[in-house]
FIKEKE-821244 format. One record per residue: residue number from 1; residue in one letter; x, y, z of N, C-alpha, C in turn. Coordinates in steps of 0.001 Angstrom, whole numbers. Example, Ala and Ser with C-alpha at 12.3 -4.5 7.8 and 13.67 -1.06 7.14 Angstrom:
2
i:aa:n.east:n.north:n.up:ca.east:ca.north:ca.up:c.east:c.north:c.up
1:a:13190:-5690:7800:12300:-4500:7800:13200:-3300:7800
2:s:12850:-2250:7080:13670:-1060:7140:12900:30:7870
***
This chain:
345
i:aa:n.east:n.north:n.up:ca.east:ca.north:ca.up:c.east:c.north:c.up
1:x:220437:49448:210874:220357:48229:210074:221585:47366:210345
2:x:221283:46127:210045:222659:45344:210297:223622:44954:208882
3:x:224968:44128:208870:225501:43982:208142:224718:43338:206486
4:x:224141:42271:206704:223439:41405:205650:222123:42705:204939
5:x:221557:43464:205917:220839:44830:205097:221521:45604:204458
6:x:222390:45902:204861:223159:47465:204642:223505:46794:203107
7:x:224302:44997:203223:224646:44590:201523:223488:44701:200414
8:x:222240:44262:201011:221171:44016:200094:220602:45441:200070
9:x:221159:46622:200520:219843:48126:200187:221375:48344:199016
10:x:222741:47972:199427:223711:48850:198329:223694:48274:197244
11:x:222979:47043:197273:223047:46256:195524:221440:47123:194630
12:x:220595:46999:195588:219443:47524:194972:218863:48745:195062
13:x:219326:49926:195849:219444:51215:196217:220606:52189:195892
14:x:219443:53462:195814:221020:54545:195388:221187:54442:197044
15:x:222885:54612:197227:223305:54917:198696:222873:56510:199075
16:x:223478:56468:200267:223089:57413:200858:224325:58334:201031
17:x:224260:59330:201621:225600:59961:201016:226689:60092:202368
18:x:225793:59727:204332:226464:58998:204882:226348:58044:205517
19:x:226874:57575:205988:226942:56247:206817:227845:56326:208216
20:x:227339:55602:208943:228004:55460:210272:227973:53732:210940
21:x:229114:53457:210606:229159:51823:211191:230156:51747:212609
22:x:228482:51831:213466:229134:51663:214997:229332:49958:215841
23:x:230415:49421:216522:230561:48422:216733:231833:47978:216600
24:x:231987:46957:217502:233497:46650:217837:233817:45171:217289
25:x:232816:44303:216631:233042:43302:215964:233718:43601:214717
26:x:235202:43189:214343:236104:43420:213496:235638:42956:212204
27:x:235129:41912:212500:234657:41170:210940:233600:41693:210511
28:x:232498:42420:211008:231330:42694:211014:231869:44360:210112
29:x:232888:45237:210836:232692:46562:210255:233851:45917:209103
30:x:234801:44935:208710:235185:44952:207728:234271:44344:206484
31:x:232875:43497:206754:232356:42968:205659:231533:44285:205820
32:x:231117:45659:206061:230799:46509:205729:231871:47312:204816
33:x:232883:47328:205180:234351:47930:204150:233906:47844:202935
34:x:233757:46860:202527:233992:45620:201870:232787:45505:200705
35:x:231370:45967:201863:229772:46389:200689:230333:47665:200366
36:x:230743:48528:200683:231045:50142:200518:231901:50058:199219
37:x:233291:49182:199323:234106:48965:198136:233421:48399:197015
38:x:232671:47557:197050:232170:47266:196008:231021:48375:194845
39:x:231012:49394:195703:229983:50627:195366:230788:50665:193638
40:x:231729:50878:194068:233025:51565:193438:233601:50430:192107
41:x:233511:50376:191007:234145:49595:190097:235369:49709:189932
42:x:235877:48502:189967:237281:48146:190170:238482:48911:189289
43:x:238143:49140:188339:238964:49890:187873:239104:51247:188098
44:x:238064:51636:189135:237726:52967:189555:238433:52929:191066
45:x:238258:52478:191567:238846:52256:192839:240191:52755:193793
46:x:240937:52633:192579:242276:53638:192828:242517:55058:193101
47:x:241286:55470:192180:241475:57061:192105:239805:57227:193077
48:x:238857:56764:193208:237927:57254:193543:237482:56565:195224
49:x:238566:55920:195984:238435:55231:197495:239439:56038:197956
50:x:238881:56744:199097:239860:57101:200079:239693:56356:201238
51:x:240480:56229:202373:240646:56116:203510:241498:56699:204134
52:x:240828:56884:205679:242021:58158:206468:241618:57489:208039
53:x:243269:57158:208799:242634:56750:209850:243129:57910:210767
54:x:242243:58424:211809:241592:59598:212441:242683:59404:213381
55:x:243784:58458:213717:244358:58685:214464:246271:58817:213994
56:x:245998:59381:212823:247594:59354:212175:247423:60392:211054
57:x:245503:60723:210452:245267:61624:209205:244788:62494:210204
58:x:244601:63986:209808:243548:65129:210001:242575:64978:209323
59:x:241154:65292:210140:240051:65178:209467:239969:66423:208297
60:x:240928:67308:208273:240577:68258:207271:241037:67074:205563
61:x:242217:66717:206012:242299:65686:204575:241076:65125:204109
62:x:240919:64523:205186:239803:63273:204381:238144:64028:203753
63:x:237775:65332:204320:236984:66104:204454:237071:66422:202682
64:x:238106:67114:202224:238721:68144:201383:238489:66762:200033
65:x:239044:65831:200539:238528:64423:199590:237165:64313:199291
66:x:236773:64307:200266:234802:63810:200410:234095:64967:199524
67:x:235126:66433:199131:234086:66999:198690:234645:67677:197100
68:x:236090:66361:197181:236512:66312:195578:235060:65766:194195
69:x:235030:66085:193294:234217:65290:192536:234984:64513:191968
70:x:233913:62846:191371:234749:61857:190938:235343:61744:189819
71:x:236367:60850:190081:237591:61305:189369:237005:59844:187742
72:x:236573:60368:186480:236045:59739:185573:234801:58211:186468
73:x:234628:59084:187392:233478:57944:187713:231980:58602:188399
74:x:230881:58026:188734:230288:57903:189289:229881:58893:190565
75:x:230889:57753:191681:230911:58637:192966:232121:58066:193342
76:x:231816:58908:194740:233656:58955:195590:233218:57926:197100
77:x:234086:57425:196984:233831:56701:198938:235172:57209:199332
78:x:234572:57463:200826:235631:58175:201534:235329:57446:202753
79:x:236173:56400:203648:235911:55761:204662:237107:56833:206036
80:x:235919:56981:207053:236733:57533:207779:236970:56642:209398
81:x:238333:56055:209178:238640:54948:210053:238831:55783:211638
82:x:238267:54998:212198:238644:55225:214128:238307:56931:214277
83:x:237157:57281:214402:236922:58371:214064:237095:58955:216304
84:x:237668:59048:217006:237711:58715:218204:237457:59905:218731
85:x:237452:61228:218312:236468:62317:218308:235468:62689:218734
86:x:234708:61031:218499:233190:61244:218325:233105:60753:219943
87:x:233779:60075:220488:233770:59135:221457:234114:59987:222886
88:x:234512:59466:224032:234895:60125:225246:236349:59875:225372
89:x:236616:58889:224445:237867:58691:224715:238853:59846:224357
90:x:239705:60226:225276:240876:60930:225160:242408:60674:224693
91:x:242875:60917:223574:243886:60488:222933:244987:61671:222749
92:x:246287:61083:223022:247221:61594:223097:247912:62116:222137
93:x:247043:62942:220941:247693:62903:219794:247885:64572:219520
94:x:248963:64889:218538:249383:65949:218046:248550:67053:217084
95:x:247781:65498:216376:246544:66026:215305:245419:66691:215873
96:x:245171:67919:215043:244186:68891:215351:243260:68736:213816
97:x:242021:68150:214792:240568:67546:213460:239915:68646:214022
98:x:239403:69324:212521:239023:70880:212024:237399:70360:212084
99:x:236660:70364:213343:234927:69420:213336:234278:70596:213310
100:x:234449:71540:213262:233227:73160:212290:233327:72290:210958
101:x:234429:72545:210313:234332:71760:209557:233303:70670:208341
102:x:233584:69759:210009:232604:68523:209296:231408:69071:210002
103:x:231110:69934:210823:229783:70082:210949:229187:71398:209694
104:x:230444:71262:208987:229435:71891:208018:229394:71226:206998
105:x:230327:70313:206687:229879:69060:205729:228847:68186:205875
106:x:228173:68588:207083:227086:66914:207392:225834:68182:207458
107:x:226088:69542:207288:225031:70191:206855:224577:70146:205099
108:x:225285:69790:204565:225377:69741:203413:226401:69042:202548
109:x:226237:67675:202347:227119:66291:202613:227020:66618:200428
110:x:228207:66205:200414:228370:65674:198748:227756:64725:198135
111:x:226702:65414:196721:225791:63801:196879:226706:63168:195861
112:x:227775:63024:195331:228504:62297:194675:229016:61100:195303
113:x:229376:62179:196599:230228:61006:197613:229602:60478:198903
114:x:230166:59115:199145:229427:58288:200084:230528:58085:201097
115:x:230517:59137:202034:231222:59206:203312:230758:58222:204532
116:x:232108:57207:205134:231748:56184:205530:232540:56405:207169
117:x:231554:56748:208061:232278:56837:209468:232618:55485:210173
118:x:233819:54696:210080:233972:53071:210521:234342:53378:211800
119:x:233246:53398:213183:233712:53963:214571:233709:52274:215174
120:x:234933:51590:215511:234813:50324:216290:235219:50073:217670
121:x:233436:50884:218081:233992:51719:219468:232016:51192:220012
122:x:232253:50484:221267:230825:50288:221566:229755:51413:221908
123:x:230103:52373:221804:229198:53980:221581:230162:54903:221291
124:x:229287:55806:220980:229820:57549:221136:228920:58261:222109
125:x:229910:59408:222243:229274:60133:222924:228307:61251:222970
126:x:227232:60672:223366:226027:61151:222951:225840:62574:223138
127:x:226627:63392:224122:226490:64891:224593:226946:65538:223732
128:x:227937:65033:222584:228551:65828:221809:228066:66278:220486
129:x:227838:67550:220246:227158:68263:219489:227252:67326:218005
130:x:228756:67183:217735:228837:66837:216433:228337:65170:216235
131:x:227751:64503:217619:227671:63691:217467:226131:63254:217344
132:x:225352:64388:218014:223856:64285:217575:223525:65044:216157
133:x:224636:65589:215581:224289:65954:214377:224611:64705:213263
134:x:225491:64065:213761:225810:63067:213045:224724:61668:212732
135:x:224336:61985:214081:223175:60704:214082:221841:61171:213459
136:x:222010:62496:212968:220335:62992:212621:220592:62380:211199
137:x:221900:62622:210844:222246:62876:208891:222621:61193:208489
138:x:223173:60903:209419:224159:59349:208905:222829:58050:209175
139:x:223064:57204:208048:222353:55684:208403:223270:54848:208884
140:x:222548:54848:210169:223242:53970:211488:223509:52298:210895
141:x:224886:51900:210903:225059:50212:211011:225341:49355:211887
142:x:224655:48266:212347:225065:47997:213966:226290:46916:213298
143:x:227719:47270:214277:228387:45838:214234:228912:45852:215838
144:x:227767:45680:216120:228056:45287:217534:228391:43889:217717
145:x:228973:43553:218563:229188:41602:218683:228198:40811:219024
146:x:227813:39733:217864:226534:39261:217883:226305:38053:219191
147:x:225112:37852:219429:224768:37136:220589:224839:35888:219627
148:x:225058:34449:220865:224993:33187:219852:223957:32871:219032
149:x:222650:33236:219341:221646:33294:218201:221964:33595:216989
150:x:222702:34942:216674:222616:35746:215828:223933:35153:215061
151:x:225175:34409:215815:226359:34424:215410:225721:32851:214450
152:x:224609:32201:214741:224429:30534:214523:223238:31031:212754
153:x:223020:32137:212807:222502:32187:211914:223148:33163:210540
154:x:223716:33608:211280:224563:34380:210176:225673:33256:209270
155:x:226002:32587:210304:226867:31196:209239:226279:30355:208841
156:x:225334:29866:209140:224003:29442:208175:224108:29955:206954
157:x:223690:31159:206932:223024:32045:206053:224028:32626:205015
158:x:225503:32801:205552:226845:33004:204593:227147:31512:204029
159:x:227234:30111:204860:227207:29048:204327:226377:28816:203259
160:x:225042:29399:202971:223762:29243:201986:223801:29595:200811
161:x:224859:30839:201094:225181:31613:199775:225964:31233:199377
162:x:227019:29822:199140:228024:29417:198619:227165:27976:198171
163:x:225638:27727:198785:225624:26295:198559:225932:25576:199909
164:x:226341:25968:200600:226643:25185:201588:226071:24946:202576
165:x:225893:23300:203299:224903:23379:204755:225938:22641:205888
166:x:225680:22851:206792:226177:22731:208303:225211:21451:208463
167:x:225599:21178:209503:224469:20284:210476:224293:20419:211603
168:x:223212:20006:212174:223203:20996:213873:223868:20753:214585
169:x:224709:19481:214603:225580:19141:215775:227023:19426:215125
170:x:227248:20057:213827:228936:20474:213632:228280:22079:213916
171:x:227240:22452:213755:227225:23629:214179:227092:24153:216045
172:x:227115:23440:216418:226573:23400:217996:228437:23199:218376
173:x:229117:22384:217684:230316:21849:217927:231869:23510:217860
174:x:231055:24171:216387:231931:25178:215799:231165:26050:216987
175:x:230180:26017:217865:229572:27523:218652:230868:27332:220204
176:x:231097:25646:220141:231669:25235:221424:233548:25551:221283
177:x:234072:25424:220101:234989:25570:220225:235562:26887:219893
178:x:234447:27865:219644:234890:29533:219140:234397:30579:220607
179:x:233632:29474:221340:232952:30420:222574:231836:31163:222069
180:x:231279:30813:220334:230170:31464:219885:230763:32870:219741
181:x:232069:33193:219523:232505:33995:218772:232484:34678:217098
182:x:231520:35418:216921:231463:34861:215614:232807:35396:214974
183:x:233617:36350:215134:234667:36469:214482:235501:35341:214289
184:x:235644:34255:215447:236544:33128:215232:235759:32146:214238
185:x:234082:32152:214065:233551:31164:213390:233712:31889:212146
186:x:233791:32777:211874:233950:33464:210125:235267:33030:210103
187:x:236108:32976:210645:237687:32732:210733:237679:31228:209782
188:x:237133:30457:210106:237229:29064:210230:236363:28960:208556
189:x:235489:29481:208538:234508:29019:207670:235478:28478:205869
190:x:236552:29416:206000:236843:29103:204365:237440:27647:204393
191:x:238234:27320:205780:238802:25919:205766:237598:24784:206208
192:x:236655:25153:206481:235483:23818:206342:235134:24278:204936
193:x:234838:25256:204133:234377:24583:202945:235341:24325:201989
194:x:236196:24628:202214:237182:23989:201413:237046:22116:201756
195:x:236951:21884:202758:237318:20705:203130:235910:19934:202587
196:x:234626:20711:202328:233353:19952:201915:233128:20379:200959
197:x:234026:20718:200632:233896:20874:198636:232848:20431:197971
198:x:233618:19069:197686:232745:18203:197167:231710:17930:197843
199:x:231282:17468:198678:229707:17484:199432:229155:18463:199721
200:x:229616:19881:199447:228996:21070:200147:228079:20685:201379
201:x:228588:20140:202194:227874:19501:203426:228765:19320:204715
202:x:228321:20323:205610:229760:20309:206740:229368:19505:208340
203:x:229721:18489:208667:229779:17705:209331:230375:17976:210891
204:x:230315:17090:211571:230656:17531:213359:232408:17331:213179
205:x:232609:16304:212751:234310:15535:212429:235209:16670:211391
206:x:234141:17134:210900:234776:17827:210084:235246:19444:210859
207:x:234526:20063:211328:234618:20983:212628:235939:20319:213749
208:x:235787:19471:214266:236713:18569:215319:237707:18610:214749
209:x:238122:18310:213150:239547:17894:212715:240204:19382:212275
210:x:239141:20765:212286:239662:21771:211525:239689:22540:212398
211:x:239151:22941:213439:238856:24209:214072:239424:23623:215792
212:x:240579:24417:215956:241013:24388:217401:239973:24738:218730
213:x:240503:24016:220126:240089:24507:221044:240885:25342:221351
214:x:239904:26957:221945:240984:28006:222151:241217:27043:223870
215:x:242097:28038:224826:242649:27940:225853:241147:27586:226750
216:x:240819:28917:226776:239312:28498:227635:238958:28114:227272
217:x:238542:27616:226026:237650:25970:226408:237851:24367:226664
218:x:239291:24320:226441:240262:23585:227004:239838:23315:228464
219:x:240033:24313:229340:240223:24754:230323:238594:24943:231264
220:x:238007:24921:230049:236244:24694:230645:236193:23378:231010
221:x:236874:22306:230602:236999:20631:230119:237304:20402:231429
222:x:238330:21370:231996:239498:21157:233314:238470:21544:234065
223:x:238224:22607:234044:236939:22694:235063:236177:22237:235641
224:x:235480:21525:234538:234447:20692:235144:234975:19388:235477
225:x:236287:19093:235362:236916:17939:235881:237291:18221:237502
226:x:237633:19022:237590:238271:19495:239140:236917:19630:239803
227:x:236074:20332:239628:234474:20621:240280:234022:19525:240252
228:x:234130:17899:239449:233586:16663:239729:234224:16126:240399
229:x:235408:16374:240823:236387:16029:241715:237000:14325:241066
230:x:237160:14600:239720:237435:13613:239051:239443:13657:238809
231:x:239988:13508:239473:241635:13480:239895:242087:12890:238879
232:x:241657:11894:238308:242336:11271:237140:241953:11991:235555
233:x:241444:12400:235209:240389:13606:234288:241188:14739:234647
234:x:241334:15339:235507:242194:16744:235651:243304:16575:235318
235:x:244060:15751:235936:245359:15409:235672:245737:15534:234308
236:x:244907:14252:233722:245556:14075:232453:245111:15526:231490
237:x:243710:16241:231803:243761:17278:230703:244891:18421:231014
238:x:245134:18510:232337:246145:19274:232852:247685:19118:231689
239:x:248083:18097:232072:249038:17670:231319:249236:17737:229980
240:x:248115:17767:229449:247739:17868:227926:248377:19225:227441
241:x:247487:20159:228204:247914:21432:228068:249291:21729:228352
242:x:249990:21868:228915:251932:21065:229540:252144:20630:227602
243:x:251872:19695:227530:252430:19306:226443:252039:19740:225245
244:x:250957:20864:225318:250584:22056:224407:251273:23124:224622
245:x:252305:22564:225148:253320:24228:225396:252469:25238:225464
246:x:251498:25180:226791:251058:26405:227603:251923:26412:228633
247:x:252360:27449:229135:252656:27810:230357:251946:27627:231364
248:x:252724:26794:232576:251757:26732:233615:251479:28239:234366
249:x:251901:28916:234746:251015:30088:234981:250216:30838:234143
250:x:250347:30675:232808:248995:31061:231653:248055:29654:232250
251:x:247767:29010:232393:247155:27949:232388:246171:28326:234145
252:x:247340:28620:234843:246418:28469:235902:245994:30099:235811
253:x:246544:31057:235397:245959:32501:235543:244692:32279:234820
254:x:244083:31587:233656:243002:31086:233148:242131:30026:233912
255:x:242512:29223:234769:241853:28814:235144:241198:29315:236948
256:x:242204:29961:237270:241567:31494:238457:240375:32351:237856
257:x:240452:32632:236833:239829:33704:235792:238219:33250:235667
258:x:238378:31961:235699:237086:30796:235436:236720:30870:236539
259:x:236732:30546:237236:236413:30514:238773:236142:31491:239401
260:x:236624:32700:239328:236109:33860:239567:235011:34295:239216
261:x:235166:33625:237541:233542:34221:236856:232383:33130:237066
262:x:232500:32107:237692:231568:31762:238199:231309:31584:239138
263:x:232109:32155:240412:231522:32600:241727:230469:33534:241072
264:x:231318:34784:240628:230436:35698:239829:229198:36210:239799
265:x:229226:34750:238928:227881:34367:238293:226540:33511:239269
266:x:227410:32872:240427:226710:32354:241698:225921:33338:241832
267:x:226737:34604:242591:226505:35032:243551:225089:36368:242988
268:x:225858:36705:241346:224413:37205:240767:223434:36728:240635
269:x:223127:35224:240356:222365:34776:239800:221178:34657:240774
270:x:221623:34249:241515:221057:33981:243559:220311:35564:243395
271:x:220798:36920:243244:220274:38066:243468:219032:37968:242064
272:x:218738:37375:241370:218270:37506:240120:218243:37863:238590
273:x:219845:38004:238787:220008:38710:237678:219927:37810:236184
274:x:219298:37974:235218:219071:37284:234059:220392:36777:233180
275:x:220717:35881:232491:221275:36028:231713:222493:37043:230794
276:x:221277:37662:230359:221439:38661:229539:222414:40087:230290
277:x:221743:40265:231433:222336:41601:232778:223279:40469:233034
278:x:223771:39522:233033:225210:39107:234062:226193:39249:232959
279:x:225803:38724:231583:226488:39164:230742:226936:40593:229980
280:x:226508:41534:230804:226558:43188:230716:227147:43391:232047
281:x:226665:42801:232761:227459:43518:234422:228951:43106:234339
282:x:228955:41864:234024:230234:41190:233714:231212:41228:232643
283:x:230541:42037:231939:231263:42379:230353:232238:41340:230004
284:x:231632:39747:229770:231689:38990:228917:230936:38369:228179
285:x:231061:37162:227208:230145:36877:226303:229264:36497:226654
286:x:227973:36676:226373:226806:36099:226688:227383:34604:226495
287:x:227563:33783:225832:227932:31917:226032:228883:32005:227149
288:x:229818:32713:227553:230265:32036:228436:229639:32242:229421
289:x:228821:32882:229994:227632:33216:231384:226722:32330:230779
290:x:226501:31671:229829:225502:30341:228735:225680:29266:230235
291:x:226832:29306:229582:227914:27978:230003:228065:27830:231729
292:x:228523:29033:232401:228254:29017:233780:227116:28651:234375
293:x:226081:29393:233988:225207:29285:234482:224702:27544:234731
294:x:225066:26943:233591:224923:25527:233520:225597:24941:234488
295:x:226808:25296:234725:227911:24507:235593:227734:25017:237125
296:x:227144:26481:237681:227360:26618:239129:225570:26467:239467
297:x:225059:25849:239152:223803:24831:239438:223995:24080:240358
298:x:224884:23172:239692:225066:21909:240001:226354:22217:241310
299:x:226531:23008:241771:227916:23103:242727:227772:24305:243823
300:x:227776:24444:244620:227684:25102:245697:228598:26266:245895
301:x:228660:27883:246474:229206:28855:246584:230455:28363:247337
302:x:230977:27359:248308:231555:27151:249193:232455:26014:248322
303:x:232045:25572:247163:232791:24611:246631:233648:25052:245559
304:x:232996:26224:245200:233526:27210:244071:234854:27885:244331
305:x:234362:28321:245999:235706:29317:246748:236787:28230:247007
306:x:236482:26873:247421:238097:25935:247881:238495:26166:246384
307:x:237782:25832:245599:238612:25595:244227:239696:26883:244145
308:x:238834:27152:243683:239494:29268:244093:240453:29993:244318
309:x:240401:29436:245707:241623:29624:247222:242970:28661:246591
310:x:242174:27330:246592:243404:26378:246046:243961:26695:245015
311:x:243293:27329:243529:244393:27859:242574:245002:29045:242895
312:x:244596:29355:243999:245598:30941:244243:246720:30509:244737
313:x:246590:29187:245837:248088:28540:246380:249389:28293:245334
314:x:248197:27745:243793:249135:27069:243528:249926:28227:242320
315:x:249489:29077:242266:249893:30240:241658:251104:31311:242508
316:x:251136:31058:243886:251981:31524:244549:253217:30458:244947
317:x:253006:29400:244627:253831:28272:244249:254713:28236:243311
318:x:253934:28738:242064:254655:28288:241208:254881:29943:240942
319:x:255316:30858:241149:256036:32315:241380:257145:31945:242397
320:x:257261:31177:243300:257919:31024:244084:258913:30150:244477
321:x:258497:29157:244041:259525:27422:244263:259802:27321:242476
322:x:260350:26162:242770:260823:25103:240940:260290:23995:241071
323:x:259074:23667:242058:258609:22457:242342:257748:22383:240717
324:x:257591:21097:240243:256850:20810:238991:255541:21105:239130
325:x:255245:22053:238188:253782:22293:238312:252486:21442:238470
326:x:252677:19869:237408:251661:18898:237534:252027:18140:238576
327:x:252786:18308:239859:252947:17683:241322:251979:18802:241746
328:x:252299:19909:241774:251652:21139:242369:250308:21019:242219
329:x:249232:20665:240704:248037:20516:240666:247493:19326:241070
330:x:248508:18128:241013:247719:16941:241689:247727:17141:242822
331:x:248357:17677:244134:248405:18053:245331:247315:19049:245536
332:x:247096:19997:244518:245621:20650:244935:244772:19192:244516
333:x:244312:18985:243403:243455:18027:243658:243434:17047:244406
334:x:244555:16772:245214:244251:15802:246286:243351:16345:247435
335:x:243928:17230:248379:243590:18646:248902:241900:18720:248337
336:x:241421:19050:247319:240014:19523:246830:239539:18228:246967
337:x:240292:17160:246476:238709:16185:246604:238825:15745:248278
338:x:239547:15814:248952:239476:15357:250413:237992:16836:251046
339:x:238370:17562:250731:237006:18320:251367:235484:17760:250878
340:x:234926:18174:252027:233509:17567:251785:233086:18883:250834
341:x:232184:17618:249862:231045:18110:248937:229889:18665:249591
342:x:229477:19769:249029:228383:20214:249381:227200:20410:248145
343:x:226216:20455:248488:225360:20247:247326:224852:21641:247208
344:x:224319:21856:245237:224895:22529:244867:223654:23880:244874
345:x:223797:24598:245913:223103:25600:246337:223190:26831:246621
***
């Protein structure tokens, strides 16, 4: 089940006694924290919430908790943070987690208490005994990182519950300047409604005046300025950034980075690969392979690589000399637009 279920079965359902919230979206397994805490009445909370993170507690603590009874309440939540055990990953730690143990607690789980596995880890490992026992007993929560579909409706839908509406073009605007991140668009959300208070109505200007461009998308702007071979457009966004106190080698190591991923994305796309597979082969966001895909259409494999080649010059330039960096990029763009265009195939 996902985050917005898991809230609506704990308001109107007895819980279950475990849970397992797998996924590496931060905001996603903390607004699960967060339904779990609320199980718990506030004045109860002190004595009847544990948490233990798996990489500083022994699982025998948090275990020995889970199968305390509650203390003048109800039930017990016991959240068990970074459980990394479960996973392939190998960790360098001193702590010895007692998992007979918990495999005999998940044979026979406390129905008082509602044991909460918070793993923010894009799987576990499936070969491991305690981990197919875990998946027989625990109700699975996905907080995996949502695709832009999912990220455009979930702030909708949290905006709805305050009263509040978006419009399609401040929402199209907040997908452009977060990369359709939804952690950065939950980020943002309390300072647009604060700001539409009074109108409970959130606008494109209103997005523009509140919510920053991160680096890459700055730098998407530059992009497609240098690939139009527009010299006066590069320049000046170039400079912009200069006077955004970026570093010119953060600046151009980001803009190599771009270019790489849409050769990338050329050179998959040409083989057939969908969308969806370039954004898994490539293990980045589905919008930004959105976004490529849009831009190496229109531009040729051979036009992609001068660009390419030329920010690698100017990256060994500027490691090397004290020559000014925005001489250094107008000299590539002189350089790039003197080569012939090729069309975009």
């Amino acid at each position: 089940m996902d985050i917005t279920q898991l809230s609506q079965q704990l308001k109107t359902k007895t819980p279950a006694m475990v849970y397992l919230v797998l996924g590496t979206q931060q905001v996603l397994q903390q607004q699960a924290i967060d339904s779990f805490i609320n199980l718990i009445p506030a004045d109860e909370q002190v004595m009847n919430v544990g948490r233990y993170d798996m990489e500083a507690t022994p699982l025998a603590v948090a275990l020995d908790d889970a199968m305390a009874a509650p203390f003048f309440g109800e039930r017990r939540l016991v959240i068990i943070n970074k459980p990394y055990f479960l996973t392939g990953e190998k960790k360098r730690s001193k702590i010895d987690h007692d998992l007979d143990s918990l495999k005999q607690y998940l044979e026979h789980p406390e129905p008082t208490t509602v044991l909460v596995f918070a793993a923010p880890y894009e799987k576990l490992d499936g070969r491991k005994g305690i981990v197919k026992q875990l998946k027989k007993v625990a109700v699975q929560v996905d907080a995996a990182p949502l695709n832009e579909q999912q990220a455009r409706q979930k702030v909708v839908a949290q905006l709805a519950q305050d009263n509040f509406q978006i419009s399609g073009d401040a929402l199209d605007e907040l997908v452009q300047r977060t990369n359709a991140d939804y952690g950065m668009m939950d980020a943002n959300l309390a300072k647009l409604k604060l700001l539409a208070y009074q109108e409970k109505a959130i606008d494109k200007q209103m997005v523009a005046s509140l919510v920053p461009q991160s680096l890459d998308e700055n730098v998407f702007d530059l992009v497609t300025a240098v690939l139009g071979h527009n010299q006066v457009r590069a320049l000046d966004l170039y400079r912009q950034l200069l006077a955004g106190q970026q570093q010119p080698l953060r600046i151009n190591a980001v803009l190599v980075s771009q270019f790489r991923l849409l050769i990338q994305i050329k050179v998959l796309s040409k083989r057939g690969l969908s969308q969806g597979n370039l954004a898994s082969q490539l293990n980045v966001h589905p919008y930004r392979v959105k976004l490529g895909l849009q831009t190496v259409r229109q531009f040729s494999l051979i036009a992609l690589e001068n660009a390419y080649l030329g920010l690698i010059r100017i990256e060994q330039s500027l490691k090397t000399t004290q020559r000014d960096p925005a001489l250094l990029f107008q000299l590539f763009m002189l350089q790039y637009s003197q080569q012939k265009q090729q069309p975009g195939a």
